[in-house]
N, C-alpha and C positions, 0 to 999 in steps of 0.2 A: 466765256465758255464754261460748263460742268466741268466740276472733275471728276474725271471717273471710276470706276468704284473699283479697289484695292483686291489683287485674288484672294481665294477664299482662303482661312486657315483649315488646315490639315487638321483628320482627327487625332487622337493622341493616340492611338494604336497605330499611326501610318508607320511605314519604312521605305524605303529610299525611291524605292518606283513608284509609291503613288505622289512623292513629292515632282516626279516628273525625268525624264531620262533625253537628255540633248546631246545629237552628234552633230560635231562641228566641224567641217571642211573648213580648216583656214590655217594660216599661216606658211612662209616658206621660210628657204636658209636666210634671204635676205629681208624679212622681215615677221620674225617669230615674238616679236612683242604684242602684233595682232594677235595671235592664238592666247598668251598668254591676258591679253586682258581682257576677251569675248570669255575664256573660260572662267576667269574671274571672277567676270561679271554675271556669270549665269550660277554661279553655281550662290554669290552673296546675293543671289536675285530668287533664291530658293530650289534652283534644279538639284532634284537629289544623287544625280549619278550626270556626269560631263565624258563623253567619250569622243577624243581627238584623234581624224583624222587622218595621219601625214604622209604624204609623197616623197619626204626628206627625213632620214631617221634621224638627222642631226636636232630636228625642233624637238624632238623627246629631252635634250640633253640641254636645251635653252629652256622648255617653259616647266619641266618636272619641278624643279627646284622651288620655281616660282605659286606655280599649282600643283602641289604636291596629290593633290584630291584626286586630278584628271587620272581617265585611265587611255592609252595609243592604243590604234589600229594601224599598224604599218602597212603602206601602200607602195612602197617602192619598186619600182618598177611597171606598174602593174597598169594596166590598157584600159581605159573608158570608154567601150565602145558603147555605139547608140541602141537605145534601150536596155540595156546589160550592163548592173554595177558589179565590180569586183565581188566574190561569194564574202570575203571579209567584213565587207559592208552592208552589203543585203545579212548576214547574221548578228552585226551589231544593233541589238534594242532599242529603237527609240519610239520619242511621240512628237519629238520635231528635229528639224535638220536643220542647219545654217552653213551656207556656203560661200565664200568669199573673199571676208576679211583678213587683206593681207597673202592672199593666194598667191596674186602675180598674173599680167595680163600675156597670157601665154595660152598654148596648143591643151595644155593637159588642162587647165581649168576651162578654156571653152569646152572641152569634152566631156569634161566631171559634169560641169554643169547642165547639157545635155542627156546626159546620163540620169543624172537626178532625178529632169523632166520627166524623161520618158520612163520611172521606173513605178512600180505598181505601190508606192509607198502612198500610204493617202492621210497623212498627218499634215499639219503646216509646215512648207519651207521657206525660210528667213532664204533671202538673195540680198547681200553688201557687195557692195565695193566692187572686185573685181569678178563676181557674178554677174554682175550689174554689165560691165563694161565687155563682155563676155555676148551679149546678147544686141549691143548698142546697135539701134537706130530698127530692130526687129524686137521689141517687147513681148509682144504678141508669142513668141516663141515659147515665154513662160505660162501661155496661160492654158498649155495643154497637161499640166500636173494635175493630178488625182485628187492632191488635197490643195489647200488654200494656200495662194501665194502671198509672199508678203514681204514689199521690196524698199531699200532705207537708200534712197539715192539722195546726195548733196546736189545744189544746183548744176554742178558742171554733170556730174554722171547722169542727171534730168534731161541734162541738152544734149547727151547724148544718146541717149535711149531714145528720144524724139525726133533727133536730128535736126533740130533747130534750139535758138535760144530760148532759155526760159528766163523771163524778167523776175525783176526785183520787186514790183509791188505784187501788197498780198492776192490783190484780184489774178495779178497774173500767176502766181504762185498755188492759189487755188485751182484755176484753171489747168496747169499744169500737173498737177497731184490727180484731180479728178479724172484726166485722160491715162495716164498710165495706168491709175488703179482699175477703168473700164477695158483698155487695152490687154493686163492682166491678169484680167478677171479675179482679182483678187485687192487687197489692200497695200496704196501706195502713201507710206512715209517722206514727206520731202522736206529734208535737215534743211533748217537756216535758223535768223529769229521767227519767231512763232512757226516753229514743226507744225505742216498741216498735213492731218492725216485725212483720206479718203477711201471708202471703200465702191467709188464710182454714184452711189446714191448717199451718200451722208459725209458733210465732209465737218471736220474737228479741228480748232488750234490752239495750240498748244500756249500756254501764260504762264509756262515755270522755263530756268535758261538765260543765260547771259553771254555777251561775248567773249568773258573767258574759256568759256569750251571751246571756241575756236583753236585748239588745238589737233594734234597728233594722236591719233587713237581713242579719241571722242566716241567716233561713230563705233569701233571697235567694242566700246562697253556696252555702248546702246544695242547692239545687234546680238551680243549676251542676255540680257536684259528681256529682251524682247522672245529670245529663244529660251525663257525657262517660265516666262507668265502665259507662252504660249501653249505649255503644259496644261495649264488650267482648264480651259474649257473643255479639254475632253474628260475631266472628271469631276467637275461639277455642273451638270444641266442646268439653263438660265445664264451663268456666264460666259459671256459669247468675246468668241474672237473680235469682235469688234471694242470688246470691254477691256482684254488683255493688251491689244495694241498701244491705246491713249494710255493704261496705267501706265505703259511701260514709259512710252514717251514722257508722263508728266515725271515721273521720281524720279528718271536720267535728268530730267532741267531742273529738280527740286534737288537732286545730288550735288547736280553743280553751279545752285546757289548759295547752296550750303557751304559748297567747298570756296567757292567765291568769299562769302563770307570770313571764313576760316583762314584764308593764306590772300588772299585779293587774286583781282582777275587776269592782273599780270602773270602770278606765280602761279596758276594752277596749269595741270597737267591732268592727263588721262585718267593716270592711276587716284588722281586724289577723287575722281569719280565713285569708285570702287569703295574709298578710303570710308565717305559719306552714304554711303546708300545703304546701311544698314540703319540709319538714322530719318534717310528722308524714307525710306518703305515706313515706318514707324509713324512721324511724323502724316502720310499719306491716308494710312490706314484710322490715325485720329481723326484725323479732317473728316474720314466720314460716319454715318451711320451705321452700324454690325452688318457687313453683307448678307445673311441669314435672314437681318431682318428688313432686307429691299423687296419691293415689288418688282420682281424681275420679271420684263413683258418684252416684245418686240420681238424683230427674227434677228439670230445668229449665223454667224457664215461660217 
């Protein structure tokens, strides 16, 4: 498989918005390690501004320390109803949303979630984890957002979004990528070995990854990751959502073979993701050509 080509660099005059602006729905009391490593991972993944979410003031007090960068949107208490997000949210700036990771399968994130859908936001929305499960066995229900979806399901959260199993070989694993991302209408990510990406007509897998990242909060980085290269194509014309996804996916597998390398695949964790990915983006961007100077053709979604 190609690998695909690295977003662009920034002019030297940029400042923090044109590096890209991600608000991230994620994390709760019981598990605010998700927040803290999606924003981690977006903001070493090049997002110039990370603005969190929370339902729970207490994550301000777990992941500040940690990402001192992020900036809260406190949400407590506050109603999702259908088609109507809180005024906090709808005034929070972004050019992509990620919702999910680490939320909790519960009443108020199937309604954030909902809410998301149906709001007149028309940027990319990342849907992880408990977005995902949030929607299960109705997919279909994301694919009425404004702007491009784009959903990172493991194989279980796959089987249930479909409502049946999804197999282990890559045929059936293609096949399975291919229907939710048509279902979608948008771009579906499906974690395993070889991440196969699809946007319903083109499907990609991935050749960087090892089964040390089979850990806890893997996908958590990856859905960072994904939510700050998703910045990209709306500000540089030629590189398409379709280019932003696969980067993303390859430097998350190229982060943690690196980190693989670095501590073995016993020891590595989440965070050692984070640790390496200002390394394998580097590394990424040598492997190819100067993006300036690609022939950039095809359609973008």
């Amino acid at each position: 498989m190609d690998t695909p080509p690295a977003p662009p660099d920034l002019p030297d005059d940029a400042h923090k918005g044109d590096a890209g602006r991600v608000l991230a729905l994620v994390g709760s009391r019981d598990m605010p390690g998700a927040a803290t490593l999606a924003a981690r991972a977006a903001m070493r993944a090049g997002a110039g501004l990370v603005t969190l979410g929370v339902t729970d003031r207490s994550l301000i007090a777990a992941v500040a320390p940690a990402a001192p960068e992020a900036i809260f949107v406190v949400l407590d208490g506050e109603r999702f109803e259908r088609g109507r997000l809180p005024l906090a949210l709808r005034d929070a700036r972004a050019d992509v949303r990620l919702v999910g990771c680490g939320r909790g399968n519960d009443d108020t994130t199937r309604a954030l979630v909902r809410a998301l859908v149906d709001d007149t936001f028309d940027g990319p929305l990342v849907v992880d984890a408990d977005g995902l499960n949030a929607v299960s066995g109705e997919p279909e229900r994301l694919a009425t957002a404004r702007g491009v979806v784009v959903i990172t399901p493991h194989p279980g959260e796959a089987a249930r979004l479909l409502a049946r199993p999804v197999g282990a070989s890559e045929v059936e694993r293609v096949l399975a990528a291919e229907e939710l991302a048509r279902r979608v209408r948008g771009v579906a990510v499906l974690k395993g070995k070889g991440t196969v990406v699809s946007d319903g007509a083109r499907t990609w897998i991935a050749t960087t990854g090892n089964s040390g990242m089979a850990t806890a909060g893997a996908g958590d980085v990856l859905a960072g990751i994904l939510a700050a290269y998703l910045c990209a194509p709306q500000r540089f014309p030629g590189y398409s959502v379709w280019d932003a996804v696969r980067a993303a996916v390859h430097v998350h597998g190229l982060a943690g073979d690196l980190a693989a390398a670095a501590v073995g695949r016993r020891a590595l964790v989440a965070s050692d993701l984070i640790a390496h990915l200002p390394a394998a983006q580097e590394a990424h961007r040598a492997a190819r050509e100067p993006w300036a100077a690609r022939a950039l053709g095809g359609a973008s979604n």
